[in-house]
Backbone as JSON Lines, residues from 0, in Angstrom:
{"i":0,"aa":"X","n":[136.51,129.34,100.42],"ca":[135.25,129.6,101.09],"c":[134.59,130.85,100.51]}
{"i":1,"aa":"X","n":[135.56,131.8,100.22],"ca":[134.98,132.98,99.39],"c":[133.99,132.94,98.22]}
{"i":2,"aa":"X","n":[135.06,131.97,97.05],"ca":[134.16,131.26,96.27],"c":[132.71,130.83,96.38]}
{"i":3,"aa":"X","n":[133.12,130.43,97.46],"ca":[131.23,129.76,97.62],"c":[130.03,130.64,98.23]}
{"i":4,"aa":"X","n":[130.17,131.53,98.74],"ca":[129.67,132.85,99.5],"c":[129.18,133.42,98.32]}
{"i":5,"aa":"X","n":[130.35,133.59,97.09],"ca":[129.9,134.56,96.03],"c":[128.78,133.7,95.7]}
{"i":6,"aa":"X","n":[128.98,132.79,95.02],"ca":[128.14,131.87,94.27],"c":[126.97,131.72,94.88]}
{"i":7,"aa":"X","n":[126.72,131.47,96.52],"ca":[125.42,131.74,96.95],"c":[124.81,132.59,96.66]}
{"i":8,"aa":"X","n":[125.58,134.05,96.95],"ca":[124.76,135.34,96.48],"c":[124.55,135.82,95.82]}
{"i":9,"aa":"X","n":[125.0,134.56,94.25],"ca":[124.76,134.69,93.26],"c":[123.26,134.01,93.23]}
{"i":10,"aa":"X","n":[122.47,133.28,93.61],"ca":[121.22,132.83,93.49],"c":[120.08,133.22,94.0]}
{"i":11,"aa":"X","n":[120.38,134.7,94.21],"ca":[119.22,135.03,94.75],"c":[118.49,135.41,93.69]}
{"i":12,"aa":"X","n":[117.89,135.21,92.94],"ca":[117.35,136.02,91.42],"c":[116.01,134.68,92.47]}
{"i":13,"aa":"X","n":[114.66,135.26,91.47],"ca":[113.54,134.47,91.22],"c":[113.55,133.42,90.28]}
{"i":14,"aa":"X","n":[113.0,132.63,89.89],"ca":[112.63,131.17,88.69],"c":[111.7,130.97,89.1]}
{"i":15,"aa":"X","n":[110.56,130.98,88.18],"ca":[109.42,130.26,87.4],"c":[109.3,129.44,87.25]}
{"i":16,"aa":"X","n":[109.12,128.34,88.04],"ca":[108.68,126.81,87.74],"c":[107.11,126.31,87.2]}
{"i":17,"aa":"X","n":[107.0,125.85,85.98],"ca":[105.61,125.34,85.74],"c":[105.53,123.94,86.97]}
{"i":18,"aa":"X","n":[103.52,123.96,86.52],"ca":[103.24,123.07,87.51],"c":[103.64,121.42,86.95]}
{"i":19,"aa":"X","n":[103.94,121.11,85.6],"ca":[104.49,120.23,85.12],"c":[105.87,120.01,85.45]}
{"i":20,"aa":"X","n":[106.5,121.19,85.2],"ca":[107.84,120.74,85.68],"c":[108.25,119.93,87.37]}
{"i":21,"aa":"X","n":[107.36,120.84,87.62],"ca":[107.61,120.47,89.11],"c":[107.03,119.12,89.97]}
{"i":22,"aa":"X","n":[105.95,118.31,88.97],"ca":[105.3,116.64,89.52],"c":[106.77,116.33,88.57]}
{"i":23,"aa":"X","n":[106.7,117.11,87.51],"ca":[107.87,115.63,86.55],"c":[109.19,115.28,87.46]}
{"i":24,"aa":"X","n":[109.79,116.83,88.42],"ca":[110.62,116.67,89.35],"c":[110.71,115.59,90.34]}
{"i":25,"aa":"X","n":[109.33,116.03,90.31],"ca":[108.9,115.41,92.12],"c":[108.94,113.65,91.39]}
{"i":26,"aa":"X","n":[108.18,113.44,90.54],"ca":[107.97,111.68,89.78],"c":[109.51,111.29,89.62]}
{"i":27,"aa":"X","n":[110.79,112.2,89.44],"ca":[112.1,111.88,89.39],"c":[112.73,111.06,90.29]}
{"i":28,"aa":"X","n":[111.98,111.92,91.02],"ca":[113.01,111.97,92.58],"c":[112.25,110.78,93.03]}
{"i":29,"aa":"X","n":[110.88,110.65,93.27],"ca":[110.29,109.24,93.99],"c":[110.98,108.15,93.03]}
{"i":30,"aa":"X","n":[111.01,107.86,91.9],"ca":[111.77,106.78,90.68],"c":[112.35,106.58,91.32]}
{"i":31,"aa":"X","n":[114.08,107.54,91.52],"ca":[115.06,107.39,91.39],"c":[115.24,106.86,93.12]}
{"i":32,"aa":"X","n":[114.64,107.68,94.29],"ca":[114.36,106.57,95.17],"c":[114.16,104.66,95.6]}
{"i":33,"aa":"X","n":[113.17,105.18,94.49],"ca":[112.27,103.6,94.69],"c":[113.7,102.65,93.77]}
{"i":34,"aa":"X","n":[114.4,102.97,92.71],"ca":[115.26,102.12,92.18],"c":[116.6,101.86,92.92]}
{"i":35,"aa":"X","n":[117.0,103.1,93.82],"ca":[118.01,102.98,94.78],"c":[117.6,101.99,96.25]}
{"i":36,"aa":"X","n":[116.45,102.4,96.19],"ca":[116.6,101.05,97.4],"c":[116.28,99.81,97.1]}
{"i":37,"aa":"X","n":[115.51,99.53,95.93],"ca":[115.44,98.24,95.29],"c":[117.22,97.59,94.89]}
{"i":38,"aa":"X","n":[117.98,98.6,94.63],"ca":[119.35,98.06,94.57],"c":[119.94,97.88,96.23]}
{"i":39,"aa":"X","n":[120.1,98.48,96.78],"ca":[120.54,98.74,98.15],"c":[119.78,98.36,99.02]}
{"i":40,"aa":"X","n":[118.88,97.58,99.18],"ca":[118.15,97.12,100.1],"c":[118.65,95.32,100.39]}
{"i":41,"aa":"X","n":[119.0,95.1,101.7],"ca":[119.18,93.64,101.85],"c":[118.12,92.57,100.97]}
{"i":42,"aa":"X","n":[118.83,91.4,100.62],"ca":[118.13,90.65,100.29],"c":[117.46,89.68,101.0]}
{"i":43,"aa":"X","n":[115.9,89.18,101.23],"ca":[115.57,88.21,101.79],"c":[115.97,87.14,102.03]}
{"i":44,"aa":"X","n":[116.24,86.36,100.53],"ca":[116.42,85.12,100.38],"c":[118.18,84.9,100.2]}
{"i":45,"aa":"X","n":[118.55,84.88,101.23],"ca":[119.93,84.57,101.08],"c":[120.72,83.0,101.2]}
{"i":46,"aa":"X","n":[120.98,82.1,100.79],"ca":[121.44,81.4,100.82],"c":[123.32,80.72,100.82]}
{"i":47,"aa":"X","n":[123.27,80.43,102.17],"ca":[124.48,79.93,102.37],"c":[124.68,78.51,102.33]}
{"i":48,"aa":"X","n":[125.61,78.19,101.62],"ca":[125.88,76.09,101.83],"c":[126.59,76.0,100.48]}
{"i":49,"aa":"X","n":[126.73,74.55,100.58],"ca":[127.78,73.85,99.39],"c":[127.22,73.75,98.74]}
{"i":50,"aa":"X","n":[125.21,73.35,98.76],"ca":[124.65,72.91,97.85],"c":[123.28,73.55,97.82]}
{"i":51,"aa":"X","n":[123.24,74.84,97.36],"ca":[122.1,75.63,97.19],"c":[121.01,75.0,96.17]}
{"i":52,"aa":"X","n":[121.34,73.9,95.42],"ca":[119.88,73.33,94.78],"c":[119.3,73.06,95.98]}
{"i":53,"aa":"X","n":[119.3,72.06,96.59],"ca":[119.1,71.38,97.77],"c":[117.71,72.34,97.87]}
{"i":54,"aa":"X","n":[118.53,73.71,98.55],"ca":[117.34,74.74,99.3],"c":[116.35,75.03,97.95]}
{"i":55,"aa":"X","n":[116.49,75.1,96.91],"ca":[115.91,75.83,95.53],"c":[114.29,74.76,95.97]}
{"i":56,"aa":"X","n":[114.98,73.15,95.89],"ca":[113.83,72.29,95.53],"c":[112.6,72.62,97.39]}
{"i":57,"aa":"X","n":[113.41,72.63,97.97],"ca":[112.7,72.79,99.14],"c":[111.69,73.98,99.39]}
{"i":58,"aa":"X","n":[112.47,75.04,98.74],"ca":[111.42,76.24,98.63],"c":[110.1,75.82,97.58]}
{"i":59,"aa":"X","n":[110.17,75.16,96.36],"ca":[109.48,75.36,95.08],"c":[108.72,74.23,95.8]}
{"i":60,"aa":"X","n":[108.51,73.18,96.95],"ca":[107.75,72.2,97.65],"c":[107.08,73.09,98.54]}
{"i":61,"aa":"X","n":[107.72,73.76,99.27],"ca":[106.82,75.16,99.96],"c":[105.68,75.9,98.98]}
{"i":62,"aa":"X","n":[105.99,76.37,98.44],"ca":[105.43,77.18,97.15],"c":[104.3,76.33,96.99]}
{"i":63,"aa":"X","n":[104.42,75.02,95.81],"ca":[103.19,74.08,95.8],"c":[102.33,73.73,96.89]}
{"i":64,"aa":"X","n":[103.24,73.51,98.48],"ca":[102.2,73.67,99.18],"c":[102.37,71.53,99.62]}
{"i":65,"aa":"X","n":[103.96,71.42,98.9],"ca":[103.8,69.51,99.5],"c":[105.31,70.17,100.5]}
{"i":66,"aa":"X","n":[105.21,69.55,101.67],"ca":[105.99,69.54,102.49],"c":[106.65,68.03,102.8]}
């Protein structure tokens, strides 16, 4: 725990951030967001059964719009 006390009070100094650095940060961080929940986000279309063509053709009749 000592360790880490030092090391805090090791960061107190100032840094200079340009205003570039800091959107390119900020554009990082929204990315790296937006790609983590595009992985980690449930999927809509989930399909359970023996015979998932079945559902494929039924959706692509939805889609066209023939029921």
């Amino acid at each position: 725990m000592e360790e880490i006390k030092k090391f805090w009070d090791s960061l107190d100094g100032l840094m200079l951030v340009r205003k570039r650095e800091l959107a390119l940060g900020g554009a990082l961080c929204v990315m790296t967001g937006l790609c983590a929940g595009l992985l980690l986000s449930p999927r809509k279309t989930v399909v359970i059964g023996a015979r998932p063509e079945e559902e494929d053709i039924k959706k692509k009749r939805h889609l066209l719009g023939r029921h």
